[in-house]
N, C-alpha and C positions, 0 to 999 in steps of 0.2 A: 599364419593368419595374414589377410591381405587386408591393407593400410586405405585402400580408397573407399573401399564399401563403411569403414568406420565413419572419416571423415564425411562421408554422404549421412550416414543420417545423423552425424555430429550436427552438420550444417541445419538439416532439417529440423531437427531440436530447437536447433540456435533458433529456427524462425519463427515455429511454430511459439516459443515463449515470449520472441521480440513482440510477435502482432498482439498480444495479449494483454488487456489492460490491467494497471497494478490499483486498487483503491489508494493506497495510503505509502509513503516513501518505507513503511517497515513492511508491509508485503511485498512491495517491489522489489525490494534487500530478499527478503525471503527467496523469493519465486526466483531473480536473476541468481545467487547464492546457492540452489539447486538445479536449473539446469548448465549455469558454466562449470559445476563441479561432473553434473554430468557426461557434459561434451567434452572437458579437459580429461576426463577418466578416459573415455571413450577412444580420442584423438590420440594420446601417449598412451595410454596401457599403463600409467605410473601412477602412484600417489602422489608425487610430486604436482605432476599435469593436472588433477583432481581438486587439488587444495587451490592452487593461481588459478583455476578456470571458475572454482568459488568465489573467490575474493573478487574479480574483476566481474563476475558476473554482480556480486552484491553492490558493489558500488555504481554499477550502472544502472541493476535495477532501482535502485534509489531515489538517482536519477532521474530518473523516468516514473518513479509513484509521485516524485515530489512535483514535477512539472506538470503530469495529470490534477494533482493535486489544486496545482494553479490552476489550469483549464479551467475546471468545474466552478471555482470562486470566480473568476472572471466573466464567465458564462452567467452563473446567477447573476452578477451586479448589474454587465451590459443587457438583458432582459429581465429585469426588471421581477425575476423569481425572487421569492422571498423562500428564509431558509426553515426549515423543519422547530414547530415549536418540541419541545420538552415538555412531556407529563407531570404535571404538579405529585405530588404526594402528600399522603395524611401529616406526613412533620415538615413544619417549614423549613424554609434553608436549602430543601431537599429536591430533585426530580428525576425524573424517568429518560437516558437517553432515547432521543429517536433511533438511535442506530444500533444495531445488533454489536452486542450480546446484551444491550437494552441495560446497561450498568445506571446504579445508581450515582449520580453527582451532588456535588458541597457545593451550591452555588449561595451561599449565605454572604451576605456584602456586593451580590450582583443582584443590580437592578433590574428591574422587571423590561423586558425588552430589549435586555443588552445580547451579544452574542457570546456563546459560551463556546467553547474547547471539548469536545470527548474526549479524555487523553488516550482510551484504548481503542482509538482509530483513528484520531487526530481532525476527526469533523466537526463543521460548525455546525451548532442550532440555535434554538434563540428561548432565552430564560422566561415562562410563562409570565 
């Protein structure tokens, strides 16, 4: 088995998941986490190669969902976007994320108008 044809689309991998944006630092961990385990597989031929090509991918992707992560808040603040309100619901306390998978939130003790946390994506919205 010949070692450069790996390395070429180990490389290609690597790029194709670099140019691609992460929403949130835990999909970035994901997405980096599967393609360096891919290209370390790939590159060595070893489980060894696999597991470090994991690891250092997930910590980069991280990385990099977290910094996107900044982008888009800074983005809203210096243009003046405002962020996605939250669906009231029939029990108080209670609302509807804006964000997919649309979880319900305890925002009981936050004030109407404050910003809130989705913790299963780590985005803001703002408590009806």
């Amino acid at each position: 088995m010949k070692i450069f044809p790996l390395r070429l689309i180990a490389a290609i991998l690597l790029a194709s998941f670099a140019l691609t944006g992460c929403e949130t630092p835990g999909q970035g961990a994901q997405n980096g986490a599967i393609a360096g385990g891919i290209i370390g597989g790939l590159a060595t031929g070893r489980l060894r190669g696999a597991l470090v090509g994991a690891a250092i991918g997930a910590g980069t992707g991280a990385l990099i969902g977290e910094e996107n992560k900044q982008d888009r808040e800074r983005y809203y603040a210096e243009n003046g976007y405002a962020y996605p309100y939250g669906r009231p619901t029939q029990d108080p306390g209670y609302v509807i994320s804006p964000y997919r998978p649309h979880n319900l939130i305890d925002v009981r003790g936050i004030p109407s108008g404050a910003r809130v946390v989705d913790p299963s994506c780590n985005r803001v919205f703002v408590n009806p």
